[in-house]
N, CA, C and O atoms as CSV, one atom per row, in Angstrom:
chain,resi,resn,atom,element,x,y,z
A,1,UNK,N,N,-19.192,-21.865,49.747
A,1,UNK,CA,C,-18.077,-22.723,49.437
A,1,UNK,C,C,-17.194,-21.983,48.433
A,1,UNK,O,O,-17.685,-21.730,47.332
A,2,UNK,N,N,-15.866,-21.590,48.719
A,2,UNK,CA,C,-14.861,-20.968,48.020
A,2,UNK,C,C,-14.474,-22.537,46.450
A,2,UNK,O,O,-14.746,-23.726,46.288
A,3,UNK,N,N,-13.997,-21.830,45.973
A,3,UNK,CA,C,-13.554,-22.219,44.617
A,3,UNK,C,C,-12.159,-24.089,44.967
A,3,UNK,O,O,-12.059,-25.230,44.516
A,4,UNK,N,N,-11.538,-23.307,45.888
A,4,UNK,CA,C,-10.783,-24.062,46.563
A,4,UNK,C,C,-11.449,-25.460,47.185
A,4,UNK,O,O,-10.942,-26.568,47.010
A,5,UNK,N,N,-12.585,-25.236,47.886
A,5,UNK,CA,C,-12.879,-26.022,48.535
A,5,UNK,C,C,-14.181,-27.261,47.551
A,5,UNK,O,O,-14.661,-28.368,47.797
A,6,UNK,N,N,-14.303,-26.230,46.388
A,6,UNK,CA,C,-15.349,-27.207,45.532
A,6,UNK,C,C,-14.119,-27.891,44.519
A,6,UNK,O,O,-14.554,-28.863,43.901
A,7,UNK,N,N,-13.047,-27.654,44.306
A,7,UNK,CA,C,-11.816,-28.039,43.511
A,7,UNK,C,C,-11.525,-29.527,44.367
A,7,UNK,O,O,-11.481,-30.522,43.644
A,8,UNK,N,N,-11.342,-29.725,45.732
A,8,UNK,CA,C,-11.373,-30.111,46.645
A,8,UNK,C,C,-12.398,-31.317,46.182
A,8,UNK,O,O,-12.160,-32.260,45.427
A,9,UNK,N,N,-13.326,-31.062,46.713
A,9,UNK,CA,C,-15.114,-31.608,46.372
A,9,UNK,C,C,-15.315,-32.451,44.868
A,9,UNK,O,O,-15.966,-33.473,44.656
A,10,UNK,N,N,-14.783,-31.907,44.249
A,10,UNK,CA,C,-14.996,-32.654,42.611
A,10,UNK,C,C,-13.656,-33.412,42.617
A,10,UNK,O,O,-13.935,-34.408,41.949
A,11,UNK,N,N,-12.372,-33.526,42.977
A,11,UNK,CA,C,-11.312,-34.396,42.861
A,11,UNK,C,C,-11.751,-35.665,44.031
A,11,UNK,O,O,-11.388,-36.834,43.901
A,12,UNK,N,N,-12.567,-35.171,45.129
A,12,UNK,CA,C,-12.960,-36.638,46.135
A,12,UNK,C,C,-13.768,-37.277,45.164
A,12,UNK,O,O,-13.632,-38.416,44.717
A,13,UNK,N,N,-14.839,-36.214,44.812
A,13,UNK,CA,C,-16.246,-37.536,44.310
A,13,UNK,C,C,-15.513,-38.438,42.958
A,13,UNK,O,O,-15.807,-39.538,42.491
A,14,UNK,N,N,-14.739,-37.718,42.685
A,14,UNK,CA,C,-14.475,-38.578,41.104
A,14,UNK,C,C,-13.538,-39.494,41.670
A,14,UNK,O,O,-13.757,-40.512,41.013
A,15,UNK,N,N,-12.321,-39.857,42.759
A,15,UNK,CA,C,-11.871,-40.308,42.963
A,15,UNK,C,C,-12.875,-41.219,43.969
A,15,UNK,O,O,-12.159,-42.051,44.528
A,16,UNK,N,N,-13.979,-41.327,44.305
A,16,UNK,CA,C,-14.747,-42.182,45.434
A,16,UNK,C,C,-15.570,-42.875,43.516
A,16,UNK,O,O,-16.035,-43.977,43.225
A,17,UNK,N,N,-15.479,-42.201,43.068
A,17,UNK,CA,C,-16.673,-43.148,42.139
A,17,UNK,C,C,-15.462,-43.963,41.551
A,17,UNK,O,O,-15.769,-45.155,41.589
A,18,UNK,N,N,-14.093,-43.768,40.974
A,18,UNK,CA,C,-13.659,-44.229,40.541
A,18,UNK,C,C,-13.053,-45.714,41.138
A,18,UNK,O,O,-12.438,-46.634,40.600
A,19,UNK,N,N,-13.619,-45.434,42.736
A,19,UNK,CA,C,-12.707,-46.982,43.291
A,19,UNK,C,C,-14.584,-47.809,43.147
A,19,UNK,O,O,-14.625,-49.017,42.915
A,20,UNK,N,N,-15.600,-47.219,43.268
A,20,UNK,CA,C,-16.722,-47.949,43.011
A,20,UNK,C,C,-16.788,-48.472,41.984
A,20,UNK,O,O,-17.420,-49.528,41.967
A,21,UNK,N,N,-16.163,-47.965,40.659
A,21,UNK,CA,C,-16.362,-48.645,40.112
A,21,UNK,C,C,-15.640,-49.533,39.346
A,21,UNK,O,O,-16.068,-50.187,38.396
A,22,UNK,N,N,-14.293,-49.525,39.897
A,22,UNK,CA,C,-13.477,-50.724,39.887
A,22,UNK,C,C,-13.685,-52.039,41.202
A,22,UNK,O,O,-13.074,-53.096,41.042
A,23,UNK,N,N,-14.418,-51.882,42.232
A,23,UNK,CA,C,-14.983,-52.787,43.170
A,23,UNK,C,C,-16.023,-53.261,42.557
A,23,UNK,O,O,-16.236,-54.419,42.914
A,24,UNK,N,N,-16.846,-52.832,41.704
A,24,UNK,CA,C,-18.219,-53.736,41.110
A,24,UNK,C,C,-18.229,-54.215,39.579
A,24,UNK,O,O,-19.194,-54.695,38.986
A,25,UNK,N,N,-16.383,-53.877,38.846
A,25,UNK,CA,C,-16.322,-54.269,37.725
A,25,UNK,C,C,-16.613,-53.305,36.432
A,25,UNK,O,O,-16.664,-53.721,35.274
A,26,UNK,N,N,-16.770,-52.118,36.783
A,26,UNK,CA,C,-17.364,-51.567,35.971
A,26,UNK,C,C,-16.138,-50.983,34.795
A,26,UNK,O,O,-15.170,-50.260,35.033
A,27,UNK,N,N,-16.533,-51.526,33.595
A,27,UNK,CA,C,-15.018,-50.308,32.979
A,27,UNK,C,C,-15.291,-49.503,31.843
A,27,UNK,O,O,-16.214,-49.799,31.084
A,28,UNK,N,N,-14.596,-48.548,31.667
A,28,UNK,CA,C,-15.089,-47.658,30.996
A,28,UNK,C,C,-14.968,-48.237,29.385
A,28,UNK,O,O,-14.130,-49.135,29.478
A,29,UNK,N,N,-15.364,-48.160,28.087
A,29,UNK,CA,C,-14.729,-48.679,26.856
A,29,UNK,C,C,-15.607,-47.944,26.027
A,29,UNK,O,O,-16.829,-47.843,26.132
A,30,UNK,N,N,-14.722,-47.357,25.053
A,30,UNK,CA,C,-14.765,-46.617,24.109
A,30,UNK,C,C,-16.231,-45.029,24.627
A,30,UNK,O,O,-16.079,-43.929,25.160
A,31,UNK,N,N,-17.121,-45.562,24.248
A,31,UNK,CA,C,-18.429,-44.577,24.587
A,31,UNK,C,C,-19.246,-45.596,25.614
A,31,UNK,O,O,-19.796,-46.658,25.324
A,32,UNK,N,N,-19.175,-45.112,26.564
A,32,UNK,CA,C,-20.140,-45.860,28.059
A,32,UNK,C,C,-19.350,-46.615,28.604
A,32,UNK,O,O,-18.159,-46.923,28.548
A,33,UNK,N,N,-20.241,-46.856,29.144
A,33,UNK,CA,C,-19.529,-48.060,30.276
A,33,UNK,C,C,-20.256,-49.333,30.138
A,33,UNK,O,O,-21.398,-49.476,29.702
A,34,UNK,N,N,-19.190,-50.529,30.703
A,34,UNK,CA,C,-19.463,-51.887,30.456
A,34,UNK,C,C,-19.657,-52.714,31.621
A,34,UNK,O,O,-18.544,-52.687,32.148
A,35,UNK,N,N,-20.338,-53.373,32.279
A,35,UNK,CA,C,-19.890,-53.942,33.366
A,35,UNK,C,C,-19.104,-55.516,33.164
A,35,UNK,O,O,-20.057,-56.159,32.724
A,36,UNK,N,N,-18.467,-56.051,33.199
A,36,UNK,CA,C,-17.835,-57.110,33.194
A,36,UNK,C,C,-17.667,-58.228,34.330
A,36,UNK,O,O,-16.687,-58.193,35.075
A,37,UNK,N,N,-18.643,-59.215,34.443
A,37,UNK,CA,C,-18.806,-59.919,35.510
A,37,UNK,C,C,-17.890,-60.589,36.028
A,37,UNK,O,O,-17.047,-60.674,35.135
A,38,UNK,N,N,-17.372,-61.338,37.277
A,38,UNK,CA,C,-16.508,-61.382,37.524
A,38,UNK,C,C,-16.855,-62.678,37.786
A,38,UNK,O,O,-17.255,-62.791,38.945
A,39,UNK,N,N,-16.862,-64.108,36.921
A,39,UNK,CA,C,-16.541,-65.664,37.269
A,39,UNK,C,C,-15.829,-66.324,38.134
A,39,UNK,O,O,-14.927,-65.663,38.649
A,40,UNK,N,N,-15.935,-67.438,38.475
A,40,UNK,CA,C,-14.746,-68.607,38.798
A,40,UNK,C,C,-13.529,-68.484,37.780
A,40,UNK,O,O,-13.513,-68.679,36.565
A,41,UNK,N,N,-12.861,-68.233,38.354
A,41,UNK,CA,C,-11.110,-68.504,37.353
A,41,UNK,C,C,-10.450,-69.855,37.729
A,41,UNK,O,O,-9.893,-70.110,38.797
A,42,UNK,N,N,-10.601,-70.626,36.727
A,42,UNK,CA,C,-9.822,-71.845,36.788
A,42,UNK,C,C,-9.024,-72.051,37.423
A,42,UNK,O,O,-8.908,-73.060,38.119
A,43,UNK,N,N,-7.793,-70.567,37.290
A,43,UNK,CA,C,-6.088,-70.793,37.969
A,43,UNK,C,C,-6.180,-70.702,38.970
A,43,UNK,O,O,-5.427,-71.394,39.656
A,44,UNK,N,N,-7.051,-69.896,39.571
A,44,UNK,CA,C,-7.389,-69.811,40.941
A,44,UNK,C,C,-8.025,-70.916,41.577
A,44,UNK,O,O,-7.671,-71.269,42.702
A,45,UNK,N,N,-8.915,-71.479,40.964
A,45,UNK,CA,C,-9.313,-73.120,41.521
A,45,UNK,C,C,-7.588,-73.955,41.922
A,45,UNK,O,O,-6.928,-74.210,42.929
A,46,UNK,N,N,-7.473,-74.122,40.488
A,46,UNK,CA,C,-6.378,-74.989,40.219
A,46,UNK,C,C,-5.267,-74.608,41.488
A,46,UNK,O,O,-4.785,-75.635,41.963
A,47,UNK,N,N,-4.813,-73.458,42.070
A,47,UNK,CA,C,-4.199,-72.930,42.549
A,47,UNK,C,C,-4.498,-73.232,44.080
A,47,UNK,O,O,-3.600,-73.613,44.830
A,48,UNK,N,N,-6.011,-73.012,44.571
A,48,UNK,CA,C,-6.241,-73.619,45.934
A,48,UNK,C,C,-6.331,-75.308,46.024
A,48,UNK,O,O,-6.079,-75.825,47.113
A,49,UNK,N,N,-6.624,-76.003,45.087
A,49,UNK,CA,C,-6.307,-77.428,45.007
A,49,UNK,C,C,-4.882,-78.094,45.247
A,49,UNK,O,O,-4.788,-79.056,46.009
A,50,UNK,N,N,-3.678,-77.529,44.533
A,50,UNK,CA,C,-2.477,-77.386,45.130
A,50,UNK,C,C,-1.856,-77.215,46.530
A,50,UNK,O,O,-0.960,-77.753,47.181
A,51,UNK,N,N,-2.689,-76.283,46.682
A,51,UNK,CA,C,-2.504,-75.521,47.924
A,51,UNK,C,C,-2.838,-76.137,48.927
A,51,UNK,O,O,-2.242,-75.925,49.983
A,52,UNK,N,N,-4.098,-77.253,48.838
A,52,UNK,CA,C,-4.563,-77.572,50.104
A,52,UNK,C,C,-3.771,-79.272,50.033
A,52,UNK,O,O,-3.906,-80.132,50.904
A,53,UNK,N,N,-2.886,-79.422,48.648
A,53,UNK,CA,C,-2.363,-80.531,48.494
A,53,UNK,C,C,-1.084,-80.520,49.506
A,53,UNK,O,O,-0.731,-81.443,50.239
A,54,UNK,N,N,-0.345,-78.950,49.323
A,54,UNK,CA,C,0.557,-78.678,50.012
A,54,UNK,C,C,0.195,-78.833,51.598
A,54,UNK,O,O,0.814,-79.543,52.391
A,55,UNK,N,N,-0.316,-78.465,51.731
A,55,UNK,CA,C,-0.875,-78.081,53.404
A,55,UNK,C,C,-0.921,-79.522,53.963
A,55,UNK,O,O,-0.745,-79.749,55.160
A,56,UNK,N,N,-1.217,-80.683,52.860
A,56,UNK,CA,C,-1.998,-81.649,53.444
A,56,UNK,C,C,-0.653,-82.647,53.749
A,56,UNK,O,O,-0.579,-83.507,54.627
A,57,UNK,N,N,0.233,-82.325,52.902
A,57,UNK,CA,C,1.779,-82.737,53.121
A,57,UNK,C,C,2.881,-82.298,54.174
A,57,UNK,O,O,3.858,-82.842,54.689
A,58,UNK,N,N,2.185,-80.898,54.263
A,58,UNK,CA,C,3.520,-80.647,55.260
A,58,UNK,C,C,2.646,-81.044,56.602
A,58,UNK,O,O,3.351,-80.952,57.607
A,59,UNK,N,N,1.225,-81.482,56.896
A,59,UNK,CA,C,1.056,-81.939,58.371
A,59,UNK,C,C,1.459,-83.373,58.479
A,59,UNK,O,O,2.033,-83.839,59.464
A,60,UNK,N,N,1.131,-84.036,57.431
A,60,UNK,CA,C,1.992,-85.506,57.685
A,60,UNK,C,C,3.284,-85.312,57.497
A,60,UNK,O,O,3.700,-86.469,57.563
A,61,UNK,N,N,4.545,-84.389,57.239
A,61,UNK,CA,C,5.742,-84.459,57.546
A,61,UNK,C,C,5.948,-83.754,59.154
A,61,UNK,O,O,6.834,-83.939,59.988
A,62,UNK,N,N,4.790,-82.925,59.174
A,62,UNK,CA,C,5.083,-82.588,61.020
A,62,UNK,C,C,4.555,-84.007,61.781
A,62,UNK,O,O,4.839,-84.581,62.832
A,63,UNK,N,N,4.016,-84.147,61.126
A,63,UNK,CA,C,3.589,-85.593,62.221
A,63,UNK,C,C,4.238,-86.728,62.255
A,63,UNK,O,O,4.127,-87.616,63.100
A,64,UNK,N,N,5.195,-86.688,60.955
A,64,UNK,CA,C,6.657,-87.521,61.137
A,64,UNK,C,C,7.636,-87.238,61.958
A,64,UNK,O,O,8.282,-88.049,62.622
A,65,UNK,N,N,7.769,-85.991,61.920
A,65,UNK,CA,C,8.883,-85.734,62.586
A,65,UNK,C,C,8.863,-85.440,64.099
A,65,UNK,O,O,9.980,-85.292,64.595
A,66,UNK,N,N,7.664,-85.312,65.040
A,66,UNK,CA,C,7.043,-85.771,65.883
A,66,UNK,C,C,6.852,-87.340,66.425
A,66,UNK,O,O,6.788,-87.625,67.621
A,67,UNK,N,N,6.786,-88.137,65.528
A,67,UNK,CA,C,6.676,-89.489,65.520
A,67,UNK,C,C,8.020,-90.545,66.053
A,67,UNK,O,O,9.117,-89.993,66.141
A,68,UNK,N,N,7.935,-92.006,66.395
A,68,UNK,CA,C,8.763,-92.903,66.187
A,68,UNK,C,C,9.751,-92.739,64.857
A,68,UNK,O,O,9.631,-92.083,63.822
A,69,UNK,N,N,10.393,-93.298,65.171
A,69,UNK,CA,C,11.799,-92.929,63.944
A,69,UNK,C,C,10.772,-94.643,62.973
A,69,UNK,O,O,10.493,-94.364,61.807
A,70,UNK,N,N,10.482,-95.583,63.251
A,70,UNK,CA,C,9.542,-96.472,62.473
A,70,UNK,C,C,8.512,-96.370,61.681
A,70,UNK,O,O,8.179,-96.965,60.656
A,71,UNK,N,N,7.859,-95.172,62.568
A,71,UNK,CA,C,6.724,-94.831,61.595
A,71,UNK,C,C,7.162,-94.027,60.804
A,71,UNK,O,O,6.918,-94.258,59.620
A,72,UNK,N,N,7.797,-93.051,61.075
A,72,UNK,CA,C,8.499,-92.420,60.089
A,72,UNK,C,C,9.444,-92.832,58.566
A,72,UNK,O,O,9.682,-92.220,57.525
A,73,UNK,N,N,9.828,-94.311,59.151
A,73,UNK,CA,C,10.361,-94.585,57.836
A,73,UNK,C,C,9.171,-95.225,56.819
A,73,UNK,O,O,9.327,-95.370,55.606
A,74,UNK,N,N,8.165,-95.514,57.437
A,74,UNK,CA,C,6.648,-96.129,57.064
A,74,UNK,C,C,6.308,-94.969,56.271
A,74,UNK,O,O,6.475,-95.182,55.070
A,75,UNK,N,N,5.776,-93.514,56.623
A,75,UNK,CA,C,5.596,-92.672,55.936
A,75,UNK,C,C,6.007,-92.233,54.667
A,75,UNK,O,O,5.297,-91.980,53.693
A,76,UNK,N,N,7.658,-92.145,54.819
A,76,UNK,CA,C,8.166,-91.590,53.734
A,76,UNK,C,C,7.926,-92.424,52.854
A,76,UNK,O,O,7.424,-92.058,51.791
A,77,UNK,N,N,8.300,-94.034,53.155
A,77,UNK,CA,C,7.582,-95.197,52.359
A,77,UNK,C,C,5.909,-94.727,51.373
A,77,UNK,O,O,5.601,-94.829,50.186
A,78,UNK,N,N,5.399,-94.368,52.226
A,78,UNK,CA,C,3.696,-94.112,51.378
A,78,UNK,C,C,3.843,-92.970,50.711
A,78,UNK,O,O,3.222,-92.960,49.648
A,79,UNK,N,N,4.611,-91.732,51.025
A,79,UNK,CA,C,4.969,-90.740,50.033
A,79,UNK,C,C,5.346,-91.157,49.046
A,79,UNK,O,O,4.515,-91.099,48.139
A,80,UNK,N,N,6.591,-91.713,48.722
A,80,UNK,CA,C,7.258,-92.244,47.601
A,80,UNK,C,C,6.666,-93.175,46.880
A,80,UNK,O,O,7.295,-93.485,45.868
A,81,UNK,N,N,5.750,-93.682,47.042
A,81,UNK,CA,C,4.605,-94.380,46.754
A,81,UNK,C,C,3.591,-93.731,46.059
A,81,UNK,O,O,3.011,-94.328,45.153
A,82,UNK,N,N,3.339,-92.751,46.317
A,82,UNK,CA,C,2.157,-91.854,46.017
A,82,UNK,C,C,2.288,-90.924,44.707
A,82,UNK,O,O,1.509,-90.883,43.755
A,83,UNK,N,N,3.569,-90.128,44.919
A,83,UNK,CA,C,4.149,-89.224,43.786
A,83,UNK,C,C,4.380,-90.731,42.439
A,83,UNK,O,O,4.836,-90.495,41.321
């Protein structure tokens, strides 16, 4: 193996360890390394709760607007109701 090709060889492995060990948390700080576990994040809860609030709104406005023009005014009725 020429000089070239181990130059090569040591820029992969350090760049293959370096995505390992940002995939399992690992970070470097001060002298060693730390691993830092990776929890439930609130905002991210909070964020799919919204989300499935949204979702859950725009199928009852497709299903209004699909609908009788009656039920439809019934709907918007229980929206405005709700907020």
């Amino acid at each position: 193996m020429g000089p070239f090709e181990m130059v090569v060889a040591i820029v992969a492995i350090t760049a293959i360890a370096s995505i390992v060990r940002a995939k399992y948390g690992v970070v470097r700080r001060d002298k060693g390394e730390e691993f830092v576990a990776r929890g439930p994040d609130p905002e991210a809860d909070r964020l799919r709760a919204e989300l499935k609030a949204l979702k859950d709104r725009v199928a009852v406005l497709e299903r209004l607007a699909t609908d009788g023009s009656s039920a439809l005014e019934r709907e918007f009725e229980k929206l405005r109701d709700r907020d």
